[in-house]
C-alpha positions in Angstrom: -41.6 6.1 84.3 -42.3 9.8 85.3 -44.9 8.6 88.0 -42.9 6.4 89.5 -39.3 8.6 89.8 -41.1 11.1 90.8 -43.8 9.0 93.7 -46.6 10.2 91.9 -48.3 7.1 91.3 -52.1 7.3 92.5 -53.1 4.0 94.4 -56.5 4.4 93.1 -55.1 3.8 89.9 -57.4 0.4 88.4 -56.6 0.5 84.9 -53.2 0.9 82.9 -52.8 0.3 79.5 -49.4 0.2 78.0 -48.3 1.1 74.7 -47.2 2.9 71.8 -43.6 1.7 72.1 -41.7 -1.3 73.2 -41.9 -1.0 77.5 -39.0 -2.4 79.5 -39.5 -5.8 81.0 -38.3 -3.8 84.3 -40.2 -0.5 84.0 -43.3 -2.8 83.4 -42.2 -5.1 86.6 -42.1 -1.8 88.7 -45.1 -0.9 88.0 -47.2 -4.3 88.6 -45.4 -4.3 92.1 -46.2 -0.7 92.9 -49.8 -1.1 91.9 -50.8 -4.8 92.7 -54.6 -4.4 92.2 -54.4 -2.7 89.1 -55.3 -4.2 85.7 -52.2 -3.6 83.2 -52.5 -4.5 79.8 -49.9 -4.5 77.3 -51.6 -2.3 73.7 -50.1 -3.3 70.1 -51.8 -1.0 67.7 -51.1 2.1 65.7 -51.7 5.5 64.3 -54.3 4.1 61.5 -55.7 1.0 64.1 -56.2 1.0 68.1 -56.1 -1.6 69.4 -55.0 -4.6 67.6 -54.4 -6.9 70.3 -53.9 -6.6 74.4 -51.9 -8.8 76.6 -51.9 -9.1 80.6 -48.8 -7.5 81.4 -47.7 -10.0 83.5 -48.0 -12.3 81.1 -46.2 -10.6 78.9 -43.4 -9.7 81.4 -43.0 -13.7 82.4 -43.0 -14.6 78.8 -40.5 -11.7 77.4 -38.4 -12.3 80.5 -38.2 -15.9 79.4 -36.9 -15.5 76.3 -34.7 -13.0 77.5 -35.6 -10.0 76.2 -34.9 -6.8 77.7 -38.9 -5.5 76.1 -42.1 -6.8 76.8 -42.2 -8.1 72.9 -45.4 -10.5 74.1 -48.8 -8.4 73.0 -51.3 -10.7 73.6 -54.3 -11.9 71.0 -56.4 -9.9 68.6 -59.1 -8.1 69.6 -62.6 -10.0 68.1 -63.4 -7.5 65.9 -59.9 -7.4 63.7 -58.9 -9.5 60.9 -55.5 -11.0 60.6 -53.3 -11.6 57.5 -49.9 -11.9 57.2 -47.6 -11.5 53.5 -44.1 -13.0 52.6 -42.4 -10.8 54.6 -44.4 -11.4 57.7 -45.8 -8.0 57.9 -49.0 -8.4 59.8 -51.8 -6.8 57.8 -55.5 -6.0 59.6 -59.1 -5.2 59.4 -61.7 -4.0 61.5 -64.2 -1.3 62.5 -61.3 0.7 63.8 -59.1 0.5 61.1 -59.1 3.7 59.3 -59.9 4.0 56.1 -57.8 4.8 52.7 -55.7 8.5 53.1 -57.3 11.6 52.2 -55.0 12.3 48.8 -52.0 9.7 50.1 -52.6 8.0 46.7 -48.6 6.3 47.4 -49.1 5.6 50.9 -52.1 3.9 50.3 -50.2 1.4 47.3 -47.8 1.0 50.3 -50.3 0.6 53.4 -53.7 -0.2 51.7 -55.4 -3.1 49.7 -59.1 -5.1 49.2 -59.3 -8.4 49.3 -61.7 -10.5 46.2 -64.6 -9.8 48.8 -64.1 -5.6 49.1 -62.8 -5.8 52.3 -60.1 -2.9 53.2 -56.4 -4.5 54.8 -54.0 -2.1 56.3 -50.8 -3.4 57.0 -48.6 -2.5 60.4 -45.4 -2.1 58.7 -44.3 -4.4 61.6 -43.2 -7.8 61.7 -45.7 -10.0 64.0 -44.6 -13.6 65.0 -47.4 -15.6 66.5 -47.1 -18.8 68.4 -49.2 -20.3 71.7 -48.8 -17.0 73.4 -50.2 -15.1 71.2 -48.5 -12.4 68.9 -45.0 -11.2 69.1 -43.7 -7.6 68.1 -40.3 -8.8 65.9 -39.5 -5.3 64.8 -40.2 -3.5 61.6 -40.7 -4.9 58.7 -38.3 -3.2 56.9 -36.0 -4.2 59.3 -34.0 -7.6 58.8 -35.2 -10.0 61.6 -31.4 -10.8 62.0 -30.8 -7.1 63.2 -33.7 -6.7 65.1 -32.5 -9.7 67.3 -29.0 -9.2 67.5 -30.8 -5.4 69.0 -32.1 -7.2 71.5 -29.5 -9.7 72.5 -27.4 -6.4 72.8 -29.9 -5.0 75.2 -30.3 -7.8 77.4 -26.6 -7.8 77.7 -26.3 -4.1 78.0 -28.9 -3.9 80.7 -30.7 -0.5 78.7 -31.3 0.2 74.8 -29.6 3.1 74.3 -28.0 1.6 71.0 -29.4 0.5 67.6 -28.1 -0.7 64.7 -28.1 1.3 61.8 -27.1 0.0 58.1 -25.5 2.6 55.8 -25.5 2.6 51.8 -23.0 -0.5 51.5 -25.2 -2.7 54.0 -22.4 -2.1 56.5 -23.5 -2.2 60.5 -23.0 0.8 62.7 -24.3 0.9 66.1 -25.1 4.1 67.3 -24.7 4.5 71.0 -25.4 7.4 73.6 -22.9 6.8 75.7 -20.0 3.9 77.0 -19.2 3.2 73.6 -16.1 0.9 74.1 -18.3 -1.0 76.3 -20.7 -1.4 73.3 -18.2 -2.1 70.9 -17.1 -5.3 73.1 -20.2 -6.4 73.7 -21.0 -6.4 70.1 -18.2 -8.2 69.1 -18.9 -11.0 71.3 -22.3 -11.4 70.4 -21.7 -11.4 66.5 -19.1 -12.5 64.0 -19.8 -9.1 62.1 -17.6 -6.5 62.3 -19.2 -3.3 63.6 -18.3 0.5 63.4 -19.5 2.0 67.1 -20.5 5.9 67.0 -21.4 7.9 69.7 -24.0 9.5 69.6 -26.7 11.5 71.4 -30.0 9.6 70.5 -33.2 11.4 70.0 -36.7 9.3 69.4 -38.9 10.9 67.8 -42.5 10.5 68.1 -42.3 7.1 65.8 -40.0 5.7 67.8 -37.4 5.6 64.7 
């Protein structure tokens, strides 16, 4: 994004790879037009396991765009050399060569993240919620996340035109959407889009490096 606002994009650019967070279907559009011969790849991975899968970012901007997503959420196929699994949550758990190994006196994290199988073989799981169909794998939010929120997220983007807004559940399971700015705009739109009544803050909205 910072290339482009500020024409810094080198033509001799061949290779992109995209990832680390969910990319705008637009950003990702501007891109492939200001750099036709490029490669672009869309990256799913993570701290403990890169990559996990890659997906021709066209692909997965004419796929995500069909659907209607305001993300590219379409991240390809697994790499040969990682293993897929998925629990009842449908957390997507992997193995690999590059799949790190247990943490270094994180004797808790490694209950959370971290099991063998009856052969030995080390699983890590994503924490994220991985759908799969003939397009490959789809990012559906965290795990810990109910799939219900993460789409109605997503529905309010696409009708927002940006994502500056989430939806946040306090103590009581009651919804609050947190938005940056335009909040009565926000508050309408999420009333149309869901028979849930919502408290609207405003907020100023801070990602940190985990995109939380």
């Amino acid at each position: 994004r910072r290339l482009i606002e500020y024409n810094l994009c080198p033509p001799s650019l061949r290779n992109i790879h995209v990832g680390g967070a969910l990319v705008e279907c637009d950003l990702l559009e501007s891109v492939i037009r200001l750099l036709p011969r490029a490669v672009i790849k869309q990256v799913y991975g993570g701290t403990e396991v890169e990559p996990v899968a890659f997906c021709d970012a066209q692909k997965s901007l004419n796929n995500s765009r069909r659907k209607g997503y305001l993300h590219a959420l379409n991240v390809g196929f697994p790499i040969a050399e990682i293993g897929t699994r998925w629990d009842e949550r449908g957390a997507l758990w992997v193995s690999g060569p590059n799949v790190c190994p247990e943490y270094l006196g994180g004797s808790e994290e490694n209950l959370r993240h971290k099991k063998r199988d009856e052969d030995g073989t080390l699983w890590h799981c994503m924490g994220d919620r991985i759908l799969s169909d003939d397009d490959g794998l789809w990012y559906g939010g965290r795990v810990d996340q109910p799939a219900d929120d993460f789409l109605f997220e997503q529905k309010l983007y696409a009708r927002l035109g940006h994502a500056r807004a989430f939806l946040h559940r306090d103590i009581s399971n009651k919804g609050i959407i947190i938005a940056d700015d335009d909040w009565k705009h926000v508050e309408t739109v999420g009333r149309e889009l869901s028979s849930e009544k919502f408290d609207v803050w405003s907020a100023i909205i801070t990602r940190d490096r985990r995109h939380r």
